[in-house]
Every structure is written in C-alpha cells, then in structure tokens.
TORKOL-630446 format. One line per 3 residues: their letters; for each residue x, y, z of C-alpha. Coordinates in steps of 0.001 Angstrom, whole numbers, padded with zeros to 6 digits. Layout:
residues N
A> X,Y,Z | ... $
//
This chain:
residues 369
XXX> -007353,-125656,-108871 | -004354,-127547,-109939 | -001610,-127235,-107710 $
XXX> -001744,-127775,-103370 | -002121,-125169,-101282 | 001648,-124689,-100019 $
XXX> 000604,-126151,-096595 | -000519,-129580,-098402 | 002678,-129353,-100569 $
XXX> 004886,-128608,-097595 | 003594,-131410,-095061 | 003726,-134377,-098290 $
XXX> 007259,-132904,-098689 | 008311,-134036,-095225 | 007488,-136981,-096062 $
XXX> 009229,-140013,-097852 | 008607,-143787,-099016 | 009356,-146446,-095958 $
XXX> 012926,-146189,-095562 | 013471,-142392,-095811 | 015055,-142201,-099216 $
XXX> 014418,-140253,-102055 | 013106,-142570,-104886 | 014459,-142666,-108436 $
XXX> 011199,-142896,-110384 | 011068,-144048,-114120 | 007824,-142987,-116282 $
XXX> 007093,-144878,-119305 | 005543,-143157,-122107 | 006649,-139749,-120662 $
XXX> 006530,-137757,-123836 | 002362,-136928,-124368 | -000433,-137057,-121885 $
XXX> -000550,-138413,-118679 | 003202,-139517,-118798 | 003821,-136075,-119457 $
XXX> 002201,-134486,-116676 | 003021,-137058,-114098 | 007210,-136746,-115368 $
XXX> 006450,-133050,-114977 | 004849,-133142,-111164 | 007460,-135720,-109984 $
XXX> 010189,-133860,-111519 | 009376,-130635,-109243 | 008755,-132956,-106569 $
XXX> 011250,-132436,-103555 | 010267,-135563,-102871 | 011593,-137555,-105863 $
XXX> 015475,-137870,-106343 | 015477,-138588,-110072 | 013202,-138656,-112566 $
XXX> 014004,-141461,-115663 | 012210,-140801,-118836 | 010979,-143459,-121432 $
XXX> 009080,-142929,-124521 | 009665,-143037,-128474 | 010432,-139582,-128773 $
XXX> 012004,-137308,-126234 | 009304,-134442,-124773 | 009479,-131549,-123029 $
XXX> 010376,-132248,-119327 | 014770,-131164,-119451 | 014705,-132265,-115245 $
XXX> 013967,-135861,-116883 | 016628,-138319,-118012 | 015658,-139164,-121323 $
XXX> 015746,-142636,-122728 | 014432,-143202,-126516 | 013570,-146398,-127096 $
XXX> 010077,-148594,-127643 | 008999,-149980,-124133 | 008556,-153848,-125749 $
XXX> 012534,-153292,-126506 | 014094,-155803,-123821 | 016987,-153651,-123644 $
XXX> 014518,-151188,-121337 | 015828,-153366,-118523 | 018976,-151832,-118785 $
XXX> 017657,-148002,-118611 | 015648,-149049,-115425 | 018527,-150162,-113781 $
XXX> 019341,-147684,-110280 | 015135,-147144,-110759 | 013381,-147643,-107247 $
XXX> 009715,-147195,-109100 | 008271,-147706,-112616 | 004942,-146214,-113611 $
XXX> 004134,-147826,-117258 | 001878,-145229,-118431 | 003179,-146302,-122326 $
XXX> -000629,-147788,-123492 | -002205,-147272,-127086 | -006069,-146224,-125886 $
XXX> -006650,-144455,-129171 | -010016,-144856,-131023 | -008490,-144824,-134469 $
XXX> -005648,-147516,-133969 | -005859,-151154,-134734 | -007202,-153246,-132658 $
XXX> -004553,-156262,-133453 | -001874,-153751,-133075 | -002999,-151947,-130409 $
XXX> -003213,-154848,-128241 | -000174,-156216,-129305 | 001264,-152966,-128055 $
XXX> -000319,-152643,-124559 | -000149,-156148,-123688 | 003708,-157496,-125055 $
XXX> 004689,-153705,-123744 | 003158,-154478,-120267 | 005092,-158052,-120121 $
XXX> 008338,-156200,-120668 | 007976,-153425,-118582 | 007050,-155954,-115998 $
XXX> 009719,-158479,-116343 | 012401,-155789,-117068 | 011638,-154017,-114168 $
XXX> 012135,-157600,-111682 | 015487,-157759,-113771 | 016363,-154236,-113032 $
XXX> 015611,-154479,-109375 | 013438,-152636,-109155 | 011094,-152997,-106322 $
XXX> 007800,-151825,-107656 | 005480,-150811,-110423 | 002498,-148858,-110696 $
XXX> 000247,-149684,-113672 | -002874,-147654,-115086 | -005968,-149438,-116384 $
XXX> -009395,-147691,-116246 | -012191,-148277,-113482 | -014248,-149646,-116826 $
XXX> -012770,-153104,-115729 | -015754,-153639,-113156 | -017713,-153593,-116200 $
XXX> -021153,-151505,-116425 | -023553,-153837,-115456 | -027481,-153125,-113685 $
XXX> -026874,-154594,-110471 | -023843,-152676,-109658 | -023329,-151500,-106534 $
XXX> -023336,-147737,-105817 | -019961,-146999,-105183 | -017912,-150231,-106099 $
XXX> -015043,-150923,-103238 | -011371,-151845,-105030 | -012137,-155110,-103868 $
XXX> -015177,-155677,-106436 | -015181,-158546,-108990 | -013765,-157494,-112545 $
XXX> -016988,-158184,-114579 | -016113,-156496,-117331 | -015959,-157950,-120470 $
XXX> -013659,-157303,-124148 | -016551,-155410,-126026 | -015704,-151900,-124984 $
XXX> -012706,-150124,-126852 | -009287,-151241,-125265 | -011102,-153037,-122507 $
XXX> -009534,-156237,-123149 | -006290,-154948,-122861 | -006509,-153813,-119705 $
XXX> -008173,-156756,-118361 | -005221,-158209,-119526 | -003221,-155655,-117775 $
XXX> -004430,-156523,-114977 | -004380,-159927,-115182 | -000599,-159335,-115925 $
XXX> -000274,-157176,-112800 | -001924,-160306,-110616 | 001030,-162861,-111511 $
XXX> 003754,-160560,-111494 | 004562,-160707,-107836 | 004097,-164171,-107967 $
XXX> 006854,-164623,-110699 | 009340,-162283,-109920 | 008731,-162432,-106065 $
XXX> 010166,-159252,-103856 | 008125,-157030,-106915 | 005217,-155101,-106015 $
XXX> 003141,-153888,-108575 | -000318,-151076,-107641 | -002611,-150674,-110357 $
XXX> -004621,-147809,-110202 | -007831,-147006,-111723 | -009259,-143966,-112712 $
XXX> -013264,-143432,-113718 | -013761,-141475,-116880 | -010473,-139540,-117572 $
XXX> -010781,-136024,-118821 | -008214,-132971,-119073 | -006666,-133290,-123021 $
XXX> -008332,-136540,-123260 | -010234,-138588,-126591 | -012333,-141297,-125683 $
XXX> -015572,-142781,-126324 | -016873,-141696,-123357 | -015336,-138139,-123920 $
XXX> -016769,-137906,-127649 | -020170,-139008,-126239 | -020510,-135168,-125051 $
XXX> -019745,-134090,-128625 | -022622,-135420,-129815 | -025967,-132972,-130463 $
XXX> -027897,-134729,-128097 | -027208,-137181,-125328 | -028041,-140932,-126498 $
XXX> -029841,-142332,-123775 | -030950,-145848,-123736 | -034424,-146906,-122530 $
XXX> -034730,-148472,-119422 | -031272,-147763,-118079 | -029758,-145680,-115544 $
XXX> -026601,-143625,-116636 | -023842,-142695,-113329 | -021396,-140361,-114373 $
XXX> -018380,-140294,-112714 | -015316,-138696,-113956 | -011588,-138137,-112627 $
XXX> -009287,-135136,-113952 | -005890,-135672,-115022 | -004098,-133765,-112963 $
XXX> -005832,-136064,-109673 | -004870,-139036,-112062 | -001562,-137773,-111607 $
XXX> -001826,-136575,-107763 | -003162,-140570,-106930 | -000311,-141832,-109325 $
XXX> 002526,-139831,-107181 | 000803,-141753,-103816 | 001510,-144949,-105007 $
XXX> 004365,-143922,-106182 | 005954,-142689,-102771 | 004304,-145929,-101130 $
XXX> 001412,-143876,-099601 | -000945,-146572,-100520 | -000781,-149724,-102257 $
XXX> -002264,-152509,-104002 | -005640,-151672,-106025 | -006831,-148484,-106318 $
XXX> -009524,-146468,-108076 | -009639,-142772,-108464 | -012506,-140452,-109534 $
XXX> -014009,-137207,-107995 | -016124,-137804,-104824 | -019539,-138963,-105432 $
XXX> -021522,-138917,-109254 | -023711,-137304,-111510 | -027319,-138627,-112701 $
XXX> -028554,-138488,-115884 | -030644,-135984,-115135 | -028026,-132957,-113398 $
XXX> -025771,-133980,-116597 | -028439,-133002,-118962 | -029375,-129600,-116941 $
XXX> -025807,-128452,-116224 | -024563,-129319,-120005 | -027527,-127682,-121251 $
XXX> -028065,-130755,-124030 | -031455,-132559,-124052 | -031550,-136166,-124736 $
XXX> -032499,-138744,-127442 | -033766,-141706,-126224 | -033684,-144728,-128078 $
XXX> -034935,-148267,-127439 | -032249,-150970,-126377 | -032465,-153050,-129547 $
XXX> -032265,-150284,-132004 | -028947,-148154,-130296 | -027024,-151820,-129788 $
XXX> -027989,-153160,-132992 | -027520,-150289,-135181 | -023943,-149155,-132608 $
XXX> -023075,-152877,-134007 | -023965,-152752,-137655 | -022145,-149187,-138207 $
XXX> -019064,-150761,-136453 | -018826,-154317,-138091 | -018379,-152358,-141679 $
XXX> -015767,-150319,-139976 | -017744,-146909,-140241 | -017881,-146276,-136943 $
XXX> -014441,-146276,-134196 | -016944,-147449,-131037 | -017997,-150575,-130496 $
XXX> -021722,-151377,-129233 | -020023,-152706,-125999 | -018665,-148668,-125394 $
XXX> -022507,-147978,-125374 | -022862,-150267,-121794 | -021026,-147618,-120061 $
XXX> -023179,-144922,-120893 | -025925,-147060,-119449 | -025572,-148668,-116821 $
XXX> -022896,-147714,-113330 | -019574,-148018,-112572 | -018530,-145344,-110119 $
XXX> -016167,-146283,-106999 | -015442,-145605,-104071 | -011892,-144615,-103811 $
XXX> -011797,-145593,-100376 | -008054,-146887,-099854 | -007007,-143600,-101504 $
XXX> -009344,-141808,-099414 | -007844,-143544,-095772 | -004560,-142721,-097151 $
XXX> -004892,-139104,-096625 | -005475,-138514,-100800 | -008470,-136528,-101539 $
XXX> -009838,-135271,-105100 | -009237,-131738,-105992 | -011656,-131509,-108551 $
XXX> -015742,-132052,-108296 | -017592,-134140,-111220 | -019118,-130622,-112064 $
XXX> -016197,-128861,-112501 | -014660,-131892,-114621 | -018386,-131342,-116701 $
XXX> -017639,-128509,-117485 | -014169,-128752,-118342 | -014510,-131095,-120496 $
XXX> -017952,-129263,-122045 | -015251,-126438,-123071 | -012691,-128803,-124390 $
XXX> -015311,-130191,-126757 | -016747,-126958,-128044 | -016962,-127382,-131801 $
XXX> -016377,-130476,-132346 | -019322,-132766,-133164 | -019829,-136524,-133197 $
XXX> -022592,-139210,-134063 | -021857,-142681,-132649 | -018717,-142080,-131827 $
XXX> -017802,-140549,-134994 | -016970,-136708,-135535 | -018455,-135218,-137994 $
XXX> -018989,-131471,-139671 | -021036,-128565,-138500 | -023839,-129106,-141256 $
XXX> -024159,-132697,-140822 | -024105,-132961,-136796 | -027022,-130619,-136662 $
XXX> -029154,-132138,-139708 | -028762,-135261,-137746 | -029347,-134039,-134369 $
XXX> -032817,-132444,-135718 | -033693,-135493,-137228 | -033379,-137769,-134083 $
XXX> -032165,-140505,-132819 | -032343,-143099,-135383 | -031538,-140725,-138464 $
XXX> -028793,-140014,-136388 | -027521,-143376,-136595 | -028389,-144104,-139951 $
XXX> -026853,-140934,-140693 | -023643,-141344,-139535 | -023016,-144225,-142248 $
XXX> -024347,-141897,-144623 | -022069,-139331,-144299 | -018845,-141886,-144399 $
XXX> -020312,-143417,-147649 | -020467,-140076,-149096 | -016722,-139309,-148052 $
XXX> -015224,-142663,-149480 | -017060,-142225,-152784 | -015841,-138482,-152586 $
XXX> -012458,-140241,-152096 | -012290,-142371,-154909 | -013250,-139993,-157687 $
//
C-alpha cells in the first residue's frame, strides 16, 4: 500500500524537473512527521541529487545533510545555499501549544524560509497549509477546484496561520521575482497524526450537529508525501489540494466505524464548544466544530492531470486511523480516561459536554492539594 509498484517507480525515475538535472532538495522541519517521511522518500529517490536537512534536532534520515538550527534563524539562508527546492514543512499545528507562540512560530518561520530561500537562489518553494482554508461553509461546492475562494476564517485551531501562509506564499513571487513558490493542500491528514479532526474519532460517539451535512474527506501521509515529491520535481505547480478520490457521508462513516451518533442542536454544541474553551478547559475551539459540519472536500484535479493519483481510499484511511485511535478517548476535543469517556458517552450529548469541564475541575483541584 505504501510504496509504487516498480513499474510506477521506474517510469517517474526516468524522469527529471525541466532542465534534466537532478535537484538538491532542502526539507525544513525534517526531524518528526511529515518532514520525516518526505526527507526519507526523497532521499531514496534516484531522482533527487541531494537531500538538505533542517530542523532543531537532527533525526533519523543519515542520506540527509543535517543542519541544526531554528528555521526563523536568518542564518538558514546560508544552509540553503546550492538548494534548487525548499519544502518548509517546519509548522507548530499542535493542539496543546500557545496560540501567541504558535503563530509567532509558523508565520515569522514562513517569512524567513521565504526570503532566505530568494537570497539563497533558490528557485522554488513548496509550502503545506491544509485544504481547511476554503473554510466549511453550507453552500460549498461538492468537490472545490484549487481555484476556489479561501473563505475560511481564524476560528478553527491553526487556521489563521495558514491563511497567513498563504497569504505569504501569494506575495512572495512578487517580491523576490524569479521565485516560485506551490502550496499544497491536503484534506484531513492522517497516518501518526493529532488533530481536532483526528481526536473527533476518539470520542464515544460521533457529535453530530442538527441540520448539517458532514463530508469526510481524508488524505494519508504517505500521498501527502507522494503529491509533495510532484511539486517538488516540477510535475505540477501552483495550488494544489490533495485528498483520496471522492468522500464519505455521515452516514457510511458511522456504519463502517461502527460508532452511533449524538446529535445535538446548533446552539447548544457551539455555545457550550465555546464556553469549555474560553476558560481554557478545552484545546478546540467552537470554530474546529464547522468542519465536522459542514464540506470541504476537493477536487485534486491539477494533481490528478498531472499524472498523480491517490494510493489510498477514504475507507482505508477510516480505518487506519480507527486503529491508531484505539484506546484513547476524548470529549470535545479533550482526552480523557477509560471510566470517564464511557460515563459520559452513556449519558449523552450534553452531559458529555458538561462533563468534560467536570472532569478538568476535578484534576486541577486534585492538583493543588
């Protein structure tokens, strides 16, 4: 399932970015997830000369050139010089961090990356966002092209950074002209993954929200990584999104997970998602909640006419990630223990909620004592 056939591998081996050469590729944030798979897969590429490696701590990849250092460092222009390609995967996503500081991170670390890389010469970038920059909304069409208006807005966790992002990515070739940057886009990322969208099949039952229509898409890592390595050999360009082919409903997620739903009225799941996040009991905003509501799947079409095809279905993703989350079990966005995930999984929806605060109040008091 997650390596090519050797006839696919063989025929992308014979070929090579405009030009013929061999690329020298630097990966930002190479060290854990994505970076680390994608320095991996170009490293054993016969396709990729060189393989520079930038993170705050060296990983496992020893085909990498390792660079230590912090990617808002200005002295990373220096380690991109000889670089033909940057792909900043170095972004702060995680539920528990900061907000402030997280944002601080992605977007002053994006700036560098983006004027180091023009300073370098280097001659393009490939950034990652998330396909949650369309935003969630009703009237959505089913798929959205590349080409759809950004409607998202900065409610949902990390969201506003990456509208940043790719707000960022939009004037870059404008000031450093000769510098292409791609941005790609990937639907609900699973394979070693924690997310509010992950965590949201933790949970004892499925949180569904009256008078909405959940669209599940989701896109594996390792075709995260398999789209990233097109761009980065110039197979396709400019904006890109990346998911498995098609979506689930509501409905086939419930039947092939096997967990029944709670369904709550708009008012209550938003207001109470807001309360229990406000006093800081709760990592997911009520904004995270839209995307379990409403669609956002795409297309993938300019991946799609580029010869790049999904290896992995939206079912098989399911149930991936159903066996990566086995044990673990979350309210709201929160993960709680064995006893108290079931008590408030019995008790339904709106226990569940209330619950959740419940269970943190009894922890800090616990805490002080």
């Amino acid at each position: 399932m997650s390596s090519p056939d050797p006839q696919v591998r063989a025929a992308r081996n014979h070929t090579t970015p405009a030009g013929g050469r061999r690329p020298v590729v630097a990966v930002t944030g190479a060290a854990t997830g994505v970076g680390a798979l994608l320095t991996e897969r170009l490293a054993a590429s016969e396709e990729i000369k060189q393989v520079v490696a930038v993170d705050e701590r060296r990983g496992e990849c020893d085909a990498a050139e390792w660079h230590i250092l912090d990617v808002r460092d200005p002295a990373i222009a220096e380690k991109l010089r000889g670089a033909d390609v940057v792909v900043h995967l170095a972004l702060d996503l995680d539920l528990g961090s900061d907000a402030a500081a997280r944002t601080a991170y992605n977007v002053r670390g994006t700036q560098t990356v983006l004027t180091a890389a023009a300073a370098a010469g280097v001659h393009r970038v490939v950034l990652c966002t998330s396909a949650m920059v369309y935003g969630a909304l009703p009237d959505n069409e089913l798929p959205l092209s590349e080409d759809a208006e950004l409607r998202a807005t900065a409610e949902a966790t990390g969201v506003g950074d990456l509208l940043e992002i790719e707000r960022l990515a939009r004037r870059a070739p404008r000031a450093h002209p000769g510098l292409n940057v791609t941005v790609v886009r990937p639907a609900i990322l699973v394979g070693g993954t924690d997310t509010a969208l992950t965590r949201y099949f933790e949970s004892p039952r499925l949180l569904v929200v009256a008078g909405s229509r959940p669209v599940w898409q989701f896109c594996h890592v390792e075709d995260l990584c398999s789209a990233l390595e097109y761009a980065v050999l110039e197979k396709v360009d400019g904006e890109l999104a990346v998911g498995c082919d098609g979506w689930l409903e509501q409905e086939e997620v419930e039947e092939l997970s096997g967990i029944r739903r709670m369904e709550l009225p708009s008012a209550v799941a938003l207001g109470a998602a807001a309360r229990l996040h406000r006093i800081g009991l709760t990592p997911s905003p009520a904004g995270d909640l839209a995307y379990t509501m409403y669609p956002w799947v795409v297309s993938g079409s300019r991946l799609h006419d580029a010869g790049w095809r999904a290896r992995w279905t939206n079912e098989e993703v399911l149930a991936q990630l159903l066996e990566e989350v086995t044990g673990r079990h979350t309210v709201v966005g929160r993960r709680l223990g064995r006893k108290d995930a079931t008590a408030a999984g019995a008790a339904g929806a709106t226990v569940a909620l209330l619950g959740a605060a419940a269970v943190v109040r009894r922890a800090r008091k616990a805490r002080r004592r």
